[in-house]
Backbone as JSON Lines, residues from 0, in Angstrom:
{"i":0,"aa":"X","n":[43.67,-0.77,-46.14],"ca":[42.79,-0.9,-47.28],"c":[41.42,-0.34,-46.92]}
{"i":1,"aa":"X","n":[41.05,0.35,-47.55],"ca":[39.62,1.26,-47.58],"c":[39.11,0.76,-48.67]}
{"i":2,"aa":"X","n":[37.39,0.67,-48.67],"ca":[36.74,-0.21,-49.75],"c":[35.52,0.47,-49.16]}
{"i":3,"aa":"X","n":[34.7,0.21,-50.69],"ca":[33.14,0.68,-50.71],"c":[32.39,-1.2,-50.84]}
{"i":4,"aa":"X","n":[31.6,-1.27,-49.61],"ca":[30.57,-2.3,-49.25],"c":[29.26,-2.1,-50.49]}
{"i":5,"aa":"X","n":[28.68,-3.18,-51.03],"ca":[27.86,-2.92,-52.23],"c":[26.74,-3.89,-51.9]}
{"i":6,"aa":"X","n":[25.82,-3.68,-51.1],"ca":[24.91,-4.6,-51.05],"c":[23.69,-4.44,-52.02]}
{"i":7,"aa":"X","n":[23.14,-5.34,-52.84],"ca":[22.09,-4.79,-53.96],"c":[20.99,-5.56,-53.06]}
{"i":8,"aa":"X","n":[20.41,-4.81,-52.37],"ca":[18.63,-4.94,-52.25],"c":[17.77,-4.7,-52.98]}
{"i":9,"aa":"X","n":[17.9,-4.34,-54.04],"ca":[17.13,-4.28,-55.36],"c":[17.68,-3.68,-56.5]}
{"i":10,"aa":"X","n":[16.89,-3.54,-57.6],"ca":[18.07,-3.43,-59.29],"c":[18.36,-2.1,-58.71]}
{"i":11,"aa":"X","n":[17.76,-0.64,-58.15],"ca":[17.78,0.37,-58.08],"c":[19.12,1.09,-57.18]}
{"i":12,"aa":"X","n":[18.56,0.55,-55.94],"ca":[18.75,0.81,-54.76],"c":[20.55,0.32,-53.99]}
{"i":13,"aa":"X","n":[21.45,0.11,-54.27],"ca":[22.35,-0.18,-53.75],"c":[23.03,0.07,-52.57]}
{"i":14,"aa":"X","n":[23.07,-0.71,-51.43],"ca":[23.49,0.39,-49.9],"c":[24.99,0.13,-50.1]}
{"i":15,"aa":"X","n":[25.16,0.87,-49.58],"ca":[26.81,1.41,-49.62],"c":[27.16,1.68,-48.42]}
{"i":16,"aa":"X","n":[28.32,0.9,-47.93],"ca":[28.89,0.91,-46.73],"c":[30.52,0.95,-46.58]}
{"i":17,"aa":"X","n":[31.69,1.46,-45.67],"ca":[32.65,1.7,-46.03],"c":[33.45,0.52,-45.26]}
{"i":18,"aa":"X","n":[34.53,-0.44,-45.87],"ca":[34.9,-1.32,-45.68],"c":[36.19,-0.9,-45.58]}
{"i":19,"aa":"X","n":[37.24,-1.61,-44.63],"ca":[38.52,-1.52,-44.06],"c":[39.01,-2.38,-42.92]}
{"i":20,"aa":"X","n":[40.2,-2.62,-42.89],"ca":[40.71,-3.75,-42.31],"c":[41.42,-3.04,-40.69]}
{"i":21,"aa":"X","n":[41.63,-1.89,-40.95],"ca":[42.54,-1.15,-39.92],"c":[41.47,-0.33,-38.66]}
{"i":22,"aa":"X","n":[39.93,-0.24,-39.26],"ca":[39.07,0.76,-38.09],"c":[38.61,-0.62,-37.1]}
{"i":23,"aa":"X","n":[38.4,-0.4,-36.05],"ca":[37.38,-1.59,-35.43],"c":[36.51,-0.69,-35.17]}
{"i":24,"aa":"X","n":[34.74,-1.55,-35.78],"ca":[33.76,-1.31,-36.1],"c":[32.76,-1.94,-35.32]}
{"i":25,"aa":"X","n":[32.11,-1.59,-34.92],"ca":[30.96,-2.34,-34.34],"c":[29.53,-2.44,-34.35]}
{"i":26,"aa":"X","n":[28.48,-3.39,-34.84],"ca":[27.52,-3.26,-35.39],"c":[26.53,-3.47,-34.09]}
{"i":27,"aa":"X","n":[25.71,-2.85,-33.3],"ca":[24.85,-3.33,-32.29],"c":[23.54,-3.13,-32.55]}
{"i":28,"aa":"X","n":[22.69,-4.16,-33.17],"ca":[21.22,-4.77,-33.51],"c":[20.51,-4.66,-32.3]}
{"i":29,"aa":"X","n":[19.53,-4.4,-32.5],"ca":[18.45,-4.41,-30.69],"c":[19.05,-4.67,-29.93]}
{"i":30,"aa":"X","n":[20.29,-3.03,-29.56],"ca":[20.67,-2.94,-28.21],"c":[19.97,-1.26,-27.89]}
{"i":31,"aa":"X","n":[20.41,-1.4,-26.49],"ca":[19.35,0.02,-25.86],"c":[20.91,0.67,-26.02]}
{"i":32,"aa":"X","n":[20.5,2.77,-26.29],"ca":[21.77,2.94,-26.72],"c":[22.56,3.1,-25.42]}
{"i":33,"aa":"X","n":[22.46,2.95,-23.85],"ca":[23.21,2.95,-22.58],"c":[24.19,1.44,-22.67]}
{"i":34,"aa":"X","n":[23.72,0.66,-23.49],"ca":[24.58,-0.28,-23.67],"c":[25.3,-0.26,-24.53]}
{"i":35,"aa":"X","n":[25.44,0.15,-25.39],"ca":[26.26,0.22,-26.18],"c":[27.28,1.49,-26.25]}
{"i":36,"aa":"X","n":[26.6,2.4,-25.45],"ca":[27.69,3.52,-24.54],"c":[28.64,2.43,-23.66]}
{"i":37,"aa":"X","n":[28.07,1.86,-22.79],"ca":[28.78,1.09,-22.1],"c":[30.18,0.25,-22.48]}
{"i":38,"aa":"X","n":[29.6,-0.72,-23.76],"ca":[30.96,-1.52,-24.2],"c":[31.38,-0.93,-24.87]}
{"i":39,"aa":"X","n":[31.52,0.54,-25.82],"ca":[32.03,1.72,-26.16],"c":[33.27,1.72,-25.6]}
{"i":40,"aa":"X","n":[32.98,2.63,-24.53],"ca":[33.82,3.19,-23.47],"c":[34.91,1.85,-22.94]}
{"i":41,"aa":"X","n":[34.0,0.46,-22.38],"ca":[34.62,-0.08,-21.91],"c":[35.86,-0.73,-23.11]}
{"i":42,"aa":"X","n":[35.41,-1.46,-24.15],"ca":[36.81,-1.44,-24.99],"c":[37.45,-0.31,-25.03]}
{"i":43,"aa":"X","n":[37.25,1.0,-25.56],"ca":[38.38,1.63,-25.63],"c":[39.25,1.92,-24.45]}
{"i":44,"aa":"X","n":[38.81,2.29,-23.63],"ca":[39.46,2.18,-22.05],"c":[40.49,0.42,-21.93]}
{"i":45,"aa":"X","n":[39.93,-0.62,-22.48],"ca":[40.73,-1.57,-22.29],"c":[41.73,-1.57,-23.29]}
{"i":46,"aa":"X","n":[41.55,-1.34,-24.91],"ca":[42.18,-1.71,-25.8],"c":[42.96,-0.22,-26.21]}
{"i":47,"aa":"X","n":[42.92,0.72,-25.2],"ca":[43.33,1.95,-26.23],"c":[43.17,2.63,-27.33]}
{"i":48,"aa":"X","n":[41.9,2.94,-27.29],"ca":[41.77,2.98,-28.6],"c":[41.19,4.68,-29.3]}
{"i":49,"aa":"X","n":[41.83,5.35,-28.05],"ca":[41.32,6.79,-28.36],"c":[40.45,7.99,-28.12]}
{"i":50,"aa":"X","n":[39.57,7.22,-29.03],"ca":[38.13,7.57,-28.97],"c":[37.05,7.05,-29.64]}
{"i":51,"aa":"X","n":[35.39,7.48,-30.22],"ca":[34.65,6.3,-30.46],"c":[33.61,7.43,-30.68]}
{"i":52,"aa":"X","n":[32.92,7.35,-31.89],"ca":[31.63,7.85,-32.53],"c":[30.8,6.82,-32.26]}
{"i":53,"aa":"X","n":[29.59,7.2,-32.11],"ca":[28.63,6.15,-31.88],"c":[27.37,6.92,-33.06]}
{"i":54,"aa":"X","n":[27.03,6.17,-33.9],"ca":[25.76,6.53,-35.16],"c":[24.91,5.6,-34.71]}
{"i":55,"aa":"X","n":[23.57,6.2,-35.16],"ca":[22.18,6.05,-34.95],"c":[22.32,5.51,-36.47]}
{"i":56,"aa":"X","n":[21.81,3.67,-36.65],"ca":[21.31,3.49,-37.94],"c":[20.24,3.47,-38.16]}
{"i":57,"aa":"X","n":[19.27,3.13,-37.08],"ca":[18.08,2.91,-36.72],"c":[16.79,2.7,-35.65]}
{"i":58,"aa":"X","n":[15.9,2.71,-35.41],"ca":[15.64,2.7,-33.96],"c":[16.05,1.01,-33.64]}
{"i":59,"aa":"X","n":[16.51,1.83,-32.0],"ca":[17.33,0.11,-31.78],"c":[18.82,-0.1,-32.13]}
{"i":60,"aa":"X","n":[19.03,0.43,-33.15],"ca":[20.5,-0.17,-33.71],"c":[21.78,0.78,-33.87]}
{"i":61,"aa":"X","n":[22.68,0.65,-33.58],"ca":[23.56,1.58,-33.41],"c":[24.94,0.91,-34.14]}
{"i":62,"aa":"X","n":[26.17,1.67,-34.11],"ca":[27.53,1.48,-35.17],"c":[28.48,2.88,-34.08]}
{"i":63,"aa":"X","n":[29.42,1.46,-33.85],"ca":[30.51,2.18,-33.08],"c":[31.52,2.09,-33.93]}
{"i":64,"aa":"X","n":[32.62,3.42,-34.47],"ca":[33.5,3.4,-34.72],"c":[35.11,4.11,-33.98]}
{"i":65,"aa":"X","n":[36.03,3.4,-34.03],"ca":[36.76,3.79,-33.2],"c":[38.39,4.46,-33.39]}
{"i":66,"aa":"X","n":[39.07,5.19,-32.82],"ca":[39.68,6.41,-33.47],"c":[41.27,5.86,-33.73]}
{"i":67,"aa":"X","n":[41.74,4.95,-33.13],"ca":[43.13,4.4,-33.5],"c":[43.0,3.23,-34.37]}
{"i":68,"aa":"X","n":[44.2,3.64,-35.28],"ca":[44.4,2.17,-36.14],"c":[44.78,1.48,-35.75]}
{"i":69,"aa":"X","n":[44.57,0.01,-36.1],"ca":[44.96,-1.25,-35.69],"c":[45.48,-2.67,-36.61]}
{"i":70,"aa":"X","n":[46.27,-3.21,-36.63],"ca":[45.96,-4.32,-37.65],"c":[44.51,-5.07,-37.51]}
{"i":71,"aa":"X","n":[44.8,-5.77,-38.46],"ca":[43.47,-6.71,-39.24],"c":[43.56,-7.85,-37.68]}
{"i":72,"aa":"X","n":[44.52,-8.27,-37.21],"ca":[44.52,-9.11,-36.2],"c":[44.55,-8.3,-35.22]}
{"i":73,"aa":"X","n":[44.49,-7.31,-34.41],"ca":[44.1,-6.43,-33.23],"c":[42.72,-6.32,-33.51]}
{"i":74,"aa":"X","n":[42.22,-6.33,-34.65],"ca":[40.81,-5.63,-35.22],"c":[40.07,-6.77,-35.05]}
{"i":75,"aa":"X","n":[40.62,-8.13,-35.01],"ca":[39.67,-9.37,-34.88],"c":[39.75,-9.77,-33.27]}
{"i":76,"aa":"X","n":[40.76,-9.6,-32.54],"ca":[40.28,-9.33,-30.92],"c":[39.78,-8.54,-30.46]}
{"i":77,"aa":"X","n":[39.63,-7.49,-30.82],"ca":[39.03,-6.37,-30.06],"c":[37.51,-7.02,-30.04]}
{"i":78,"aa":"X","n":[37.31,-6.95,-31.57],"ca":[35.24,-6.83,-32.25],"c":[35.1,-8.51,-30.98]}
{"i":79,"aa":"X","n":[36.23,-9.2,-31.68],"ca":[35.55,-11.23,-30.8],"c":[35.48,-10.57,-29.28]}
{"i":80,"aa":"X","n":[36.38,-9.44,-28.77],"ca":[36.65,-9.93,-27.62],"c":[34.79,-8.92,-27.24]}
{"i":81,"aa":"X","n":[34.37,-8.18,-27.29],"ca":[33.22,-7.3,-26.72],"c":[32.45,-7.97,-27.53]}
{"i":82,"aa":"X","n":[32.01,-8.66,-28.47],"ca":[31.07,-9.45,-28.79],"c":[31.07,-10.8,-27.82]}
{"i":83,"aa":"X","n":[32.19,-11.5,-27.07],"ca":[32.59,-12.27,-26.25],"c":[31.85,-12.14,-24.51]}
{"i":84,"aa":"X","n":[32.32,-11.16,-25.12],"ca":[32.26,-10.27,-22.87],"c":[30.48,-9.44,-22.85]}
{"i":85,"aa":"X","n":[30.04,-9.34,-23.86],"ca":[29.14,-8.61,-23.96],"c":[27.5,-10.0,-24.05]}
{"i":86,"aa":"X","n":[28.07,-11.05,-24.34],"ca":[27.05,-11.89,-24.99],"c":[25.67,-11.39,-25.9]}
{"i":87,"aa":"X","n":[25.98,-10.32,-26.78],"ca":[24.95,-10.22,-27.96],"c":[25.1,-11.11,-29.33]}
{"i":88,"aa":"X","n":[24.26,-11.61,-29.26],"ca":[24.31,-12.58,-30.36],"c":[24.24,-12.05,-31.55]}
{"i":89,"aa":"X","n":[23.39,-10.96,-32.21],"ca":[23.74,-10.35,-33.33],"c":[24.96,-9.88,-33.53]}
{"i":90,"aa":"X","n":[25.43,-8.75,-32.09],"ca":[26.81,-8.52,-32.26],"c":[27.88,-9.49,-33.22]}
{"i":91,"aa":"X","n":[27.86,-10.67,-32.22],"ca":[28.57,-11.96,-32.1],"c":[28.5,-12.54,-33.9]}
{"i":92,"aa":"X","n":[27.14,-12.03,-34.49],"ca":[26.96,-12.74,-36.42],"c":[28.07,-11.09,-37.09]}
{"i":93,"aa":"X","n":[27.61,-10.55,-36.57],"ca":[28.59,-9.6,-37.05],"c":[29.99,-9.61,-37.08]}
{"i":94,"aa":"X","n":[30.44,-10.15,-35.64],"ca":[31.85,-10.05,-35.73],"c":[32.48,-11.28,-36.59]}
{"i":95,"aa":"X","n":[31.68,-12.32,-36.62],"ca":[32.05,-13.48,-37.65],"c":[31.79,-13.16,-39.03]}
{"i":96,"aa":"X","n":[31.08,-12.72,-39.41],"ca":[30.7,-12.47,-40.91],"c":[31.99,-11.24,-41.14]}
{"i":97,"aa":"X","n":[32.11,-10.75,-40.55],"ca":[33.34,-9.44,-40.79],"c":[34.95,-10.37,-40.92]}
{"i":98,"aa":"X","n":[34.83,-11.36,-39.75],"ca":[36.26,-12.32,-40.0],"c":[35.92,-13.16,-41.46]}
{"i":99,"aa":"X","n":[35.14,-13.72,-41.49],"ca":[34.93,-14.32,-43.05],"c":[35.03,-13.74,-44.07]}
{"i":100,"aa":"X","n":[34.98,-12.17,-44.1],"ca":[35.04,-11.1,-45.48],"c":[36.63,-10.76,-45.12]}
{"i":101,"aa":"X","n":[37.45,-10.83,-43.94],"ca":[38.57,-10.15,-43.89],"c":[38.19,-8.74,-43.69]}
{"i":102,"aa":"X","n":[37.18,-7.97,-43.36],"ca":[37.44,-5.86,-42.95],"c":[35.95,-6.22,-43.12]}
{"i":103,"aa":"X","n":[36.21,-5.15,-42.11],"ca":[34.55,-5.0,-41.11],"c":[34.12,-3.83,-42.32]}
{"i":104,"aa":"X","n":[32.72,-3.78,-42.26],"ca":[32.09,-2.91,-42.99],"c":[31.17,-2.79,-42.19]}
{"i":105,"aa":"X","n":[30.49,-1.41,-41.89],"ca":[29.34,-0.07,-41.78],"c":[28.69,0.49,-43.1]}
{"i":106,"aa":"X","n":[27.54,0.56,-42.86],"ca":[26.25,0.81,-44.02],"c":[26.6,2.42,-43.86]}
{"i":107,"aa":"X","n":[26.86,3.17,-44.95],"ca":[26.63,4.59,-45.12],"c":[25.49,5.07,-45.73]}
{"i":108,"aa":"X","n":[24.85,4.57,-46.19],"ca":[23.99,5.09,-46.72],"c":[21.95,4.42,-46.12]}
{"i":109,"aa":"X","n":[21.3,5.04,-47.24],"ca":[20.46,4.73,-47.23],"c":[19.88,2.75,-46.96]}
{"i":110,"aa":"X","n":[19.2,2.51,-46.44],"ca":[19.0,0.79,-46.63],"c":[17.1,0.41,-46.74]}
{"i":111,"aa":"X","n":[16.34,0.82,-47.69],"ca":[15.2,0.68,-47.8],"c":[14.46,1.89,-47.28]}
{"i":112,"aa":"X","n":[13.86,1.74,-46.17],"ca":[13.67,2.97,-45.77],"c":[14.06,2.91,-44.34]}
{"i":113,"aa":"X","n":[15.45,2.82,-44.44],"ca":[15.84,3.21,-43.24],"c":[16.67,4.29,-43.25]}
{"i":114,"aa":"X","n":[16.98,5.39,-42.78],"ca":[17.84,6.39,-43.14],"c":[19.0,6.33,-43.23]}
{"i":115,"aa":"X","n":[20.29,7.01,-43.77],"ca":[21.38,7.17,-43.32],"c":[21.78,6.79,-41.75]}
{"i":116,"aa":"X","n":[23.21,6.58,-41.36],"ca":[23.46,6.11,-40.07],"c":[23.87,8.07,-39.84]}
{"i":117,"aa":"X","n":[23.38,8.2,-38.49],"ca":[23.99,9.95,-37.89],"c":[24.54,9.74,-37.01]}
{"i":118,"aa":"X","n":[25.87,10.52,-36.58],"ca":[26.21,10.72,-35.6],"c":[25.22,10.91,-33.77]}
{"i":119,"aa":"X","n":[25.62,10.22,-32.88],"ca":[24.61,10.46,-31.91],"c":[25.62,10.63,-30.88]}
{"i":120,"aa":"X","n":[26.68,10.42,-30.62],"ca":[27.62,10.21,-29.71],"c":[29.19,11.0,-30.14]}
{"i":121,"aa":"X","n":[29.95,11.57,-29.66],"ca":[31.22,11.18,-29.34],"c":[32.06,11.25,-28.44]}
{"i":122,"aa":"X","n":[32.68,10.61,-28.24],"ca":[33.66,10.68,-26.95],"c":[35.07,10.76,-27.27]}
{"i":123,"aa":"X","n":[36.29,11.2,-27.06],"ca":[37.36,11.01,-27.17],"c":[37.81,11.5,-28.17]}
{"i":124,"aa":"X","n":[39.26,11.43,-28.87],"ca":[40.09,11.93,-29.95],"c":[38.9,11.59,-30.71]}
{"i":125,"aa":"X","n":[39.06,12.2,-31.86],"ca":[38.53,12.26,-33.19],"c":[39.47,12.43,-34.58]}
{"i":126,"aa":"X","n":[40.8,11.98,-33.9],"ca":[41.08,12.87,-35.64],"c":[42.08,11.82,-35.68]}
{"i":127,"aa":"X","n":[42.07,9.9,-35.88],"ca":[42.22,9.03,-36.49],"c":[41.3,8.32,-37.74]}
{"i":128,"aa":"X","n":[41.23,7.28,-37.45],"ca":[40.31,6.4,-37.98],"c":[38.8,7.52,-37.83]}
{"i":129,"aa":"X","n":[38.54,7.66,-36.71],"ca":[36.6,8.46,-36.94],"c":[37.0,9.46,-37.95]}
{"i":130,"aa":"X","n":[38.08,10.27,-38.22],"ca":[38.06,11.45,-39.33],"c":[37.91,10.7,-40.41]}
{"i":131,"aa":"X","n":[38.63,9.78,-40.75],"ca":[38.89,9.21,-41.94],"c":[37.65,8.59,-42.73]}
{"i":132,"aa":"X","n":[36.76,7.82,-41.77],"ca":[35.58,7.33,-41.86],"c":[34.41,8.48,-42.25]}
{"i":133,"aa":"X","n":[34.67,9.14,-41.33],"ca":[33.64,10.77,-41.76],"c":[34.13,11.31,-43.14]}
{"i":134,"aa":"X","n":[35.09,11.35,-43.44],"ca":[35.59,12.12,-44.71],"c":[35.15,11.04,-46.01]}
{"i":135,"aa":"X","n":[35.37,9.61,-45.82],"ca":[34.87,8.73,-46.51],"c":[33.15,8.83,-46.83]}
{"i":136,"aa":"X","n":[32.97,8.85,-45.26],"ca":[30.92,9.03,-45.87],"c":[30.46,10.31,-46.56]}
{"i":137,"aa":"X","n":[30.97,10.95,-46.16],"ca":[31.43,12.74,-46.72],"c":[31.49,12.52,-48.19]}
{"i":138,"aa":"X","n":[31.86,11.99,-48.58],"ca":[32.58,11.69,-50.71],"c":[31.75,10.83,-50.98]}
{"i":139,"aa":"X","n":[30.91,9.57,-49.49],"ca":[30.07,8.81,-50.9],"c":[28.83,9.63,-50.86]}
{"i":140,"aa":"X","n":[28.7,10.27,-50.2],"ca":[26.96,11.27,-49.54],"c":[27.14,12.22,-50.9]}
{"i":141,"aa":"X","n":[28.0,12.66,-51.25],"ca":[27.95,13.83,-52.67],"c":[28.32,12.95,-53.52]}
{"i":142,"aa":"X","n":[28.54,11.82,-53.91],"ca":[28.47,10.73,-55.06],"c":[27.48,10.86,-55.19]}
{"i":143,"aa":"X","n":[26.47,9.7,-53.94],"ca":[24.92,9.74,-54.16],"c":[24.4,10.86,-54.39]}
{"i":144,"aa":"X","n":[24.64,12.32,-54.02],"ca":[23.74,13.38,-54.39],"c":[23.81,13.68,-56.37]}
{"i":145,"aa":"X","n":[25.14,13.18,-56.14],"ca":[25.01,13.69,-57.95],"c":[24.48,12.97,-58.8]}
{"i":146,"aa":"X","n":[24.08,11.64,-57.99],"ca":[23.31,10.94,-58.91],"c":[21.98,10.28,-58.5]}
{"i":147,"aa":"X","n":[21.77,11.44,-57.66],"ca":[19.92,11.77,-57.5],"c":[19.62,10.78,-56.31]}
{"i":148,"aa":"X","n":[20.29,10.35,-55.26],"ca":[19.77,9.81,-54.61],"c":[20.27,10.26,-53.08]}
{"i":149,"aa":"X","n":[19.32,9.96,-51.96],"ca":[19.36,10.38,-50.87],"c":[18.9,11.08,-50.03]}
């Protein structure tokens, strides 16, 4: 299941993020980006998982996505287990708020004035789950353009 995330921060402004049960996603809040290279690499190396884009959402904050599919229950050990082994506590609100919605969601778009999330990293296969995700932000980025925003 693939889904568009709809957060309204104001009547105007809607951030849009891409929601799914099968990518494991990872949200890292005031981490430095050598750490989050770090538990990158180190899950996928443990869990198999391919390969792994790493986006810049903001200064400080980063979004790992990763290249093999998984069920919804592989997808909730992986995120518990490196939010677990890693002890970041934002991580850690993330990976719970994602089990409470059922599919992790990533912000694609704009969020106040914070920019789009960009590519800053990749490592490994690319042409699972990271294509799919790119082709997804790809269709909502020319949505938003046709209707004047971005």
């Amino acid at each position: 299941m693939i889904g568009l995330g709809n957060q309204k921060l104001s009547r105007d402004m809607p951030v849009l993020g891409i929601s799914d049960s099968s990518t494991v996603k990872l949200d890292f809040d005031g981490v430095p980006f050598k750490t989050v290279k770090y538990w990158a690499l180190r899950a996928m190396r443990w869990f198999r998982l391919g390969g792994f884009i790493i986006l810049k959402s903001s200064e400080g904050n980063y979004h790992v996505v990763f290249n093999r599919r998984v069920s919804w229950r592989r997808n909730v050990k992986i995120m518990s287990w490196v939010a677990i082994e890693s002890q970041l506590p934002k991580l850690k609100d993330y990976v719970l708020m994602q089990g409470i919605k059922m599919c992790s969601t990533l912000r694609v778009s704009c969020k106040g004035d914070k920019p789009s999330p960009r590519v800053v990293y990749r490592y490994g296969m690319q042409d699972g789950e990271i294509r799919n995700f790119l082709l997804m932000r790809r269709k909502i980025w020319g949505i938003m353009r046709k209707m004047g925003r971005k």
